[in-house]
C-alpha positions as CSV (number, residue, x, y, z in Angstrom):
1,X,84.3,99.9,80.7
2,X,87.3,100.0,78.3
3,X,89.7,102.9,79.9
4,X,92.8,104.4,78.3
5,X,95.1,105.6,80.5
6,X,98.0,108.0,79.0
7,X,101.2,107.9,81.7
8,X,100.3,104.3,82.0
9,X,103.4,102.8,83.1
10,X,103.8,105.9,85.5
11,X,103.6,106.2,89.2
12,X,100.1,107.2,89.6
13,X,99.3,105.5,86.2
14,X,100.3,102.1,87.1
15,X,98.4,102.1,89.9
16,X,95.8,102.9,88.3
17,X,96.0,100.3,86.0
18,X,96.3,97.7,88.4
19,X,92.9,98.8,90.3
20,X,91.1,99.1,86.9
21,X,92.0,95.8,86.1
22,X,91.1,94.3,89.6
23,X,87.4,95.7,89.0
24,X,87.5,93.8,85.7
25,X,87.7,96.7,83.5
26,X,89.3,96.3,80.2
27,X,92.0,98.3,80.3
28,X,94.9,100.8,77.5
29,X,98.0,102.3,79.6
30,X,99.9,104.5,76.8
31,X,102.9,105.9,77.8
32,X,106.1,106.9,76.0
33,X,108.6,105.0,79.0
34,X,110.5,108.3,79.1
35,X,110.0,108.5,83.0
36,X,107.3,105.4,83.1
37,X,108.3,102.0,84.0
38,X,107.8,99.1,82.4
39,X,108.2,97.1,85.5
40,X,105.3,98.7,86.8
41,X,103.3,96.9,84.7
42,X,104.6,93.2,84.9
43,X,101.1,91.9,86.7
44,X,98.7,94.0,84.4
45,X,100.7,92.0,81.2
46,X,99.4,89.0,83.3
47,X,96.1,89.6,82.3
48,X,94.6,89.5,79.3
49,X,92.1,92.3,79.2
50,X,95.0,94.8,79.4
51,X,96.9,96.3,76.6
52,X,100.2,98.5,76.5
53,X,100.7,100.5,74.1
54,X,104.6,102.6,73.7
55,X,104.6,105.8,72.3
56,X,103.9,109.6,72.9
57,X,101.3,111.7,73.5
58,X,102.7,114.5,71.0
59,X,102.3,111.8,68.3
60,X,98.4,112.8,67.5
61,X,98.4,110.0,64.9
62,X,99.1,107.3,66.8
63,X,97.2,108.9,70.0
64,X,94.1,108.7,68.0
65,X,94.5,105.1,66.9
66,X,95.1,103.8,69.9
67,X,92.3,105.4,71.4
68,X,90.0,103.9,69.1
69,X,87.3,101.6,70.9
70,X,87.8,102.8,74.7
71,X,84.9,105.0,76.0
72,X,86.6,106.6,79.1
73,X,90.5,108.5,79.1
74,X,92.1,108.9,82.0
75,X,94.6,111.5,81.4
76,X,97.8,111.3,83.5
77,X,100.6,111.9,81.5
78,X,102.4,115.4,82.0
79,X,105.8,116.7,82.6
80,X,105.4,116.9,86.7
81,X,109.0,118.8,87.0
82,X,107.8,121.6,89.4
83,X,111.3,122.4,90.4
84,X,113.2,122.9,87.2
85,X,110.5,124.4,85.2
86,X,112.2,127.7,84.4
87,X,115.0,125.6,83.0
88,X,112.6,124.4,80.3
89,X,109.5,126.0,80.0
90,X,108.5,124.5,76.8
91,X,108.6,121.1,78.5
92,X,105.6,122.2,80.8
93,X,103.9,123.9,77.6
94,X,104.4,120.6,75.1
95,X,103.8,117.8,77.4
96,X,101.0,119.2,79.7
97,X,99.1,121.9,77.7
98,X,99.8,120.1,74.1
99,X,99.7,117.2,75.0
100,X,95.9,117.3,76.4
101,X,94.8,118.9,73.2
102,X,95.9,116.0,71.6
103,X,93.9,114.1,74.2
104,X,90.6,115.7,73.6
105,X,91.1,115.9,69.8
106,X,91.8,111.8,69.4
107,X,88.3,111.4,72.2
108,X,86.6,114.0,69.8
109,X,87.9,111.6,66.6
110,X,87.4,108.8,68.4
111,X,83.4,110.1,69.8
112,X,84.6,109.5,73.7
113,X,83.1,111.7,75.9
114,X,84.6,111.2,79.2
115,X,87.6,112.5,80.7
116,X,89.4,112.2,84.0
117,X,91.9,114.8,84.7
118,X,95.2,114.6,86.9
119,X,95.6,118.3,88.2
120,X,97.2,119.7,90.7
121,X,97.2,122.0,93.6
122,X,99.6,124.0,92.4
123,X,97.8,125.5,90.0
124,X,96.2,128.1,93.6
125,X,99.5,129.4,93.4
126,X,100.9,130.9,97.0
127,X,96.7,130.9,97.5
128,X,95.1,133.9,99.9
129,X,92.7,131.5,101.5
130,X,94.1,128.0,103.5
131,X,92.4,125.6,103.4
132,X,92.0,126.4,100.0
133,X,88.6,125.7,98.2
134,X,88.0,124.8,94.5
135,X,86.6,128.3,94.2
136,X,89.5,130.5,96.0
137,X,90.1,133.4,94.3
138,X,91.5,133.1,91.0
139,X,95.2,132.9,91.6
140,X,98.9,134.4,90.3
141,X,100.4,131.7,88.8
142,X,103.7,131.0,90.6
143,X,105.2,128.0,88.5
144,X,105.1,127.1,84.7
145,X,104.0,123.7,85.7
146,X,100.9,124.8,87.3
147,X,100.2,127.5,84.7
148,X,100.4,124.7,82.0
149,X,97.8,122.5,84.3
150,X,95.5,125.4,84.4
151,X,95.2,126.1,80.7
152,X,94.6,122.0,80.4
153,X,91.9,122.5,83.0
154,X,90.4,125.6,80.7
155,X,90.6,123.4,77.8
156,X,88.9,120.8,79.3
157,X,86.2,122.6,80.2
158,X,85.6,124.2,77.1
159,X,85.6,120.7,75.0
160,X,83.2,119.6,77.8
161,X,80.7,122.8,77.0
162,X,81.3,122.5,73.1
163,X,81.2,119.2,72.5
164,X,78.4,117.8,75.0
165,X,82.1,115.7,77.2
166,X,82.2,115.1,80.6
167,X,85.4,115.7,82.6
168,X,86.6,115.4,85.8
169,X,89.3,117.7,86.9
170,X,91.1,116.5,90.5
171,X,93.2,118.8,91.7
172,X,96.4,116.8,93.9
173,X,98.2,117.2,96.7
174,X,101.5,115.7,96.5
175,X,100.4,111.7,96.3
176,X,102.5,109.1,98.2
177,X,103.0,105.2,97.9
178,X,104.0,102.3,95.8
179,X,106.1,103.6,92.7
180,X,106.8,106.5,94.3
181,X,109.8,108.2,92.2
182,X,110.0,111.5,92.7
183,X,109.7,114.0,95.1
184,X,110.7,114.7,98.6
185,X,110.4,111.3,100.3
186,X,112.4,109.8,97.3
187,X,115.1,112.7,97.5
188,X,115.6,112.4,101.0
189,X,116.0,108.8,101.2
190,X,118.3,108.1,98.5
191,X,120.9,110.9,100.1
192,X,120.3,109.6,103.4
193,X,121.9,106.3,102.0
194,X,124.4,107.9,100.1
195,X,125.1,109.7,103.9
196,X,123.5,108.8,106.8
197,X,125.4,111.7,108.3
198,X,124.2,114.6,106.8
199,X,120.8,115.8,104.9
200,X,121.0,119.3,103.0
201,X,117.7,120.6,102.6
202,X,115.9,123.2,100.5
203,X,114.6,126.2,102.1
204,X,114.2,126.2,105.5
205,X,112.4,123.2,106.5
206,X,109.3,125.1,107.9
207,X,107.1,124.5,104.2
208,X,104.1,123.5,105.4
209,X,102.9,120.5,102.9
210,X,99.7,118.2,102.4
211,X,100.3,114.2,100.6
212,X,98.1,111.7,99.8
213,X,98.5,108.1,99.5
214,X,98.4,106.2,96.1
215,X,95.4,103.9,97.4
216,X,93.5,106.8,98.8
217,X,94.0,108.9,96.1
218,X,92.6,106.2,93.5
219,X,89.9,105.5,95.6
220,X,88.4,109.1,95.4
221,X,88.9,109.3,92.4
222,X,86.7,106.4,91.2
223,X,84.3,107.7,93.9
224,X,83.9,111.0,92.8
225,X,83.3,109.8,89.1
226,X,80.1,107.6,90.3
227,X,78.1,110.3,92.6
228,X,79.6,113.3,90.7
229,X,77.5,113.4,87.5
230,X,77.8,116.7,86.5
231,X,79.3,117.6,83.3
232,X,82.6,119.4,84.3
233,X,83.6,118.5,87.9
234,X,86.2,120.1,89.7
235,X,87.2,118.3,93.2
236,X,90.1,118.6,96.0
237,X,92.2,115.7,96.9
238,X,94.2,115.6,100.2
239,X,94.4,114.8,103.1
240,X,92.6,116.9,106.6
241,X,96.2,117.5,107.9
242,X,99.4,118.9,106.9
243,X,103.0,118.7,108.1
244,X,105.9,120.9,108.0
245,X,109.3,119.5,105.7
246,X,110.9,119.4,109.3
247,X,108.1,117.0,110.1
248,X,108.4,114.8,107.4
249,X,111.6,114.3,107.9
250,X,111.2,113.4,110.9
251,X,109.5,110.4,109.8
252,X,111.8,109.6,107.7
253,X,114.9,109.4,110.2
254,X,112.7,107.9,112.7
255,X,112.1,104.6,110.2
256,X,115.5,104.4,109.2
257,X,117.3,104.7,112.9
258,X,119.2,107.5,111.6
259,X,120.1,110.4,113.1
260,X,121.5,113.0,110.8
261,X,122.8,116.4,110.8
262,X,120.1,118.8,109.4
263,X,122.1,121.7,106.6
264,X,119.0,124.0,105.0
265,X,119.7,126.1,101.7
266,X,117.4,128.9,104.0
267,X,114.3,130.6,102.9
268,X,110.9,130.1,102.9
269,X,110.9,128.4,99.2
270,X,113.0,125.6,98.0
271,X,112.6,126.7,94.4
272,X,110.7,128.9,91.9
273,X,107.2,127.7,92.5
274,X,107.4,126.1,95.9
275,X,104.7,127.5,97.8
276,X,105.2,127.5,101.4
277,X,102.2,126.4,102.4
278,X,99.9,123.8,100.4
279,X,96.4,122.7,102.1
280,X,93.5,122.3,99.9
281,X,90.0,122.4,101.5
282,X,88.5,118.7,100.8
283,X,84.8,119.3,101.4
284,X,83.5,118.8,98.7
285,X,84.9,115.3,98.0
286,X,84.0,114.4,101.6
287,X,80.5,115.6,101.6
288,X,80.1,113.1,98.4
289,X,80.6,110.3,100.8
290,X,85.0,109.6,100.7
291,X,87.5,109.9,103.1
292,X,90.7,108.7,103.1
293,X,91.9,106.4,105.5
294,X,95.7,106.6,105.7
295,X,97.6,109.7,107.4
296,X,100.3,111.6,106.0
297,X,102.9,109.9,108.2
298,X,101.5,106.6,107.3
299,X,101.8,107.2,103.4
300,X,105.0,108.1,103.9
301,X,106.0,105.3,106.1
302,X,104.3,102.9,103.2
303,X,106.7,104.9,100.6
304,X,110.0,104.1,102.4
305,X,109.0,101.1,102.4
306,X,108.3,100.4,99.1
307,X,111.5,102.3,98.5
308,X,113.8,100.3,100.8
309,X,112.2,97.2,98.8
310,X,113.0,98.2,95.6
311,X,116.4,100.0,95.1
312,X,116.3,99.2,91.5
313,X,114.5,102.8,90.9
314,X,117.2,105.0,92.3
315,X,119.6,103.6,89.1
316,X,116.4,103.5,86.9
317,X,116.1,107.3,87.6
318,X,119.3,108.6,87.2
């Protein structure tokens, strides 16, 4: 298989790359480097079935060349700013919803007909059933970021009826691991060692949150794409379990042998868009066969220390 990854040098992207590669799959990682990392992909550059290609999803011209010759997109790249997506809504409209058009038009140019999609949970909204099932209730949107994810979704979908494509839409839960850079795990850590004294959170520390690890999350993923055959797939990805913020942190302080004073901004949200409570109902990926194997408090162990290992991303992202 020759894959083409968009978001390449990314945090799930990377990764991505790296287990392609180590199944001996020739392997395209496009990515514009705006928050991608070209350090991520120092071992991939080692081998010579892998190509990286620098530029922008928004560029249709250069999208479509590059695609040329791959027979399988996985389709990562996005804007995943949850928190400040009021601030810039056209961000979540031009680099999610845009840019996947220009996906599916450079596979329909290119005659590629199959299509991995990074979604996301948040697109239940504050959802009326938990677990949540793939077939819940259609849902108010609650952020611009998971509006923008749907509409790629309906796209999809629609390229997949009209033009005989296959797609595989997987819906996260906030994913955990190696390359981690952004979210809470990542927030918390680099103020706890700008003050081990003191952590100021968002809301009130009672959201109730699911996470995935990087390895588990790749792992379904390639699962579901072998014993789910039909030609639009939809499919959960999480974890059984869910913890609160307060419980999270928790593991946090408890790694680092910290003990710091707890300040919450109060509130059952920590922004526009954070729904208090996030659990997706996983039975349909499980009853194909996958489960994953690390728990919440071990992905997040993993990520600290990944993070603790490699400071260089705190300056790399600010």
């Amino acid at each position: 298989m020759k894959a083409f990854v968009t978001g390449g040098a990314g945090f799930i992207g990377s990764n991505l790359v790296d287990h392609l590669l180590s199944l001996n799959h020739e392997v395209v990682a496009y990515d514009n480097l705006s928050t991608g990392m070209s350090k991520f992909l120092e071992d991939a550059r080692q081998r010579p079935q892998f190509t990286f290609i620098q530029d922008d999803v928004l560029n249709t011209d250069a999208l479509t060349r590059a695609m040329k010759g791959s027979d399988f997109v996985f389709h990562l790249a996005a804007n995943a700013d949850v928190r400040f997506g009021t601030e810039h809504p056209e961000k979540d409209l031009q680099q999610n919803t845009i840019a996947t058009f220009n996906v599916l038009e450079a596979m329909r140019a290119n005659n590629i007909k199959k299509i991995v999609f990074s979604s996301t949970g948040s697109i239940y909204g504050e959802a009326p059933v938990i677990p949540t099932p793939e077939d819940c209730p259609f849902p108010i949107q609650t952020s611009l970021y998971g509006a923008s994810k749907l509409a790629c979704e309906g796209m999809i979908s629609a390229y997949c009826e009209g033009y005989g494509m296959q797609g595989w839409i997987f819906r996260f839960v906030s994913i955990l691991g190696e390359r981690y850079t952004h979210g809470h795990v990542f927030d918390f850590y680099k103020k706890l060692l700008d003050n081990p004294k003191e952590l100021f959170v968002l809301g009130n520390g009672k959201q109730k949150k699911s996470y995935l690890y990087i390895k588990d999350c790749l792992q379904a993923i390639l699962f579901a794409i072998e014993h789910s055959q039909k030609p639009f797939n939809i499919l959960n990805l999480g974890t059984d379990e869910y913890v609160e913020v307060d419980d999270s942190i928790g593991f946090i302080i408890k790694h680092l042998a910290v003990q710091p004073q707890l300040k919450y901004a109060g509130g059952e949200r920590g922004w526009i868009g954070d729904n208090p409570f996030i659990f997706l109902d996983c039975t349909k990926i499980r009853k194909l066969g996958s489960t994953p194997e690390f728990t919440i408090e071990q992905g997040v162990i993993k990520t600290l220390e990944w993070l603790q290992k490699n400071q260089w991303v705190f300056e790399r992202r600010s």
